[in-house]
N, C-alpha and C positions, 0 to 999 in steps of 0.2 A: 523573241530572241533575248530582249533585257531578264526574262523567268528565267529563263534554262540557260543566262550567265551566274546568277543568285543562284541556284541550285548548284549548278557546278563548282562558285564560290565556298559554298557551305561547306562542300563536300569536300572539297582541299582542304579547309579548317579545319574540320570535324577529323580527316586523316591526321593531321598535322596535330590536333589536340591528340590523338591516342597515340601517335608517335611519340608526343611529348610526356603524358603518363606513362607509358613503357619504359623510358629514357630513365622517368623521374624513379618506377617500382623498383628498376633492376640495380639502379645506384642505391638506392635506402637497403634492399635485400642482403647489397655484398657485405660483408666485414670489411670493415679499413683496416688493413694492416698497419702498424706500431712503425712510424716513420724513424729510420735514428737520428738521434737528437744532439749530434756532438757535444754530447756529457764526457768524451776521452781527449776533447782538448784539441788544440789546429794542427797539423799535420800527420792525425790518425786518418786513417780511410778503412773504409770498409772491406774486409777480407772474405768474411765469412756470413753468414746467417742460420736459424735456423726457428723456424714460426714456434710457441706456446700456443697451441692448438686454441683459436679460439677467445684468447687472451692475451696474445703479446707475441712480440721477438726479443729473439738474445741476439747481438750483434757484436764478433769478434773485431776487435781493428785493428793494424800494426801501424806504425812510424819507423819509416826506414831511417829516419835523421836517428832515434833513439836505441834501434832494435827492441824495442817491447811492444807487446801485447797489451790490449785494453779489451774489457768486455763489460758490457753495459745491458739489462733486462729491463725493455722498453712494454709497456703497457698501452694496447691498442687503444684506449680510451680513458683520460684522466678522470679520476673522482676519490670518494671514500677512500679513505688507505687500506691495505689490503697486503698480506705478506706478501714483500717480492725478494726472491734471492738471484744473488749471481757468483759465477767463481771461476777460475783459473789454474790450472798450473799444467808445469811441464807431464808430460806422456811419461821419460823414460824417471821420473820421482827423483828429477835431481833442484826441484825446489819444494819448497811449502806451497799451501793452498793458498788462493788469498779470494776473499769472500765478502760479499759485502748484504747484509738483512737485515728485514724491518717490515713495518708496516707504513708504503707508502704511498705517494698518489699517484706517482709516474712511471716513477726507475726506480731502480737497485744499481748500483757503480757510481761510478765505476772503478774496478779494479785492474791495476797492473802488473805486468810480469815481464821481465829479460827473458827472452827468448828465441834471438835472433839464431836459423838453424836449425831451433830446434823443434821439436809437434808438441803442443797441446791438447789438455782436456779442457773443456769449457763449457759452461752452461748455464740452467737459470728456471726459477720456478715465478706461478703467479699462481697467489691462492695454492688449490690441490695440484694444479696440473706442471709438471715441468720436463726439461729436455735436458742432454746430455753428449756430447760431443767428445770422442776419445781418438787421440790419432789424430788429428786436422794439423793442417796448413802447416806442415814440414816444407818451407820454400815451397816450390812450385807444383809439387804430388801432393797425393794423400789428402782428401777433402772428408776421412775421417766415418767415423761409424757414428749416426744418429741412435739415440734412442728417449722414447715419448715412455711419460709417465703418468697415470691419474690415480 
């Protein structure tokens, strides 16, 4: 009886060891996505998103207390600097662009814009690849047309 409790012992470990590699493979496998990092300051929150394929997020955010927009180009993983852009402005071209580039290790932003009302464009590159957001977050519609670039 004491054998064939040790064997049966084993044999939960031995499951529970490959449970635990499986656990560990599939977490190393994913990409971490680009947490946002409030770089636009306290009472920005998060509106919008949209992944740098691979390499990051752009993360729109509004302040109801201020009516502006902030958008920040977040890098899934810090290191080496590396061109990161980001930008803003109104849809209907009733402001400037406003942009912020370099070569860096995290972000790019963050930049703002008065836009209470009204849609924006927005977006953001890392290295070759970047995205583009046209039309978003007019108040409560419009979540805007995506477009990826390499």
């Amino acid at each position: 009886m004491k054998r064939s409790r040790a064997i049966a012992g084993s044999a939960v470990l031995a499951v529970a060891g490959l449970a635990t590699m499986a656990t560990a493979t599939t977490a190393t496998a994913a990409p971490t996505a680009a947490a946002y990092n409030g770089a636009c300051g306290s009472g920005y929150r998060v509106v919008n998103s949209v992944p740098v394929t691979g390499k990051g997020t752009v993360y729109l955010t509004y302040s109801a207390k201020t009516g502006k927009n902030c958008v920040v180009t977040v890098r899934n993983k810090p290191g080496k600097p590396v061109y990161v852009y980001t930008y803003l402005t109104a849809t209907d071209g009733s402001s400037e662009w406003v942009y912020d580039s370099g070569q860096y290790t995290s972000y790019a932003g963050p930049v703002y814009l008065p836009a209470k009302g009204r849609c924006v464009d927005w977006g953001g590159a890392i290295e070759t690849v970047s995205v583009s957001v046209s039309g978003s977050n007019c108040g409560r519609m419009a979540h805007g047309v995506v477009t990826h670039h390499r």
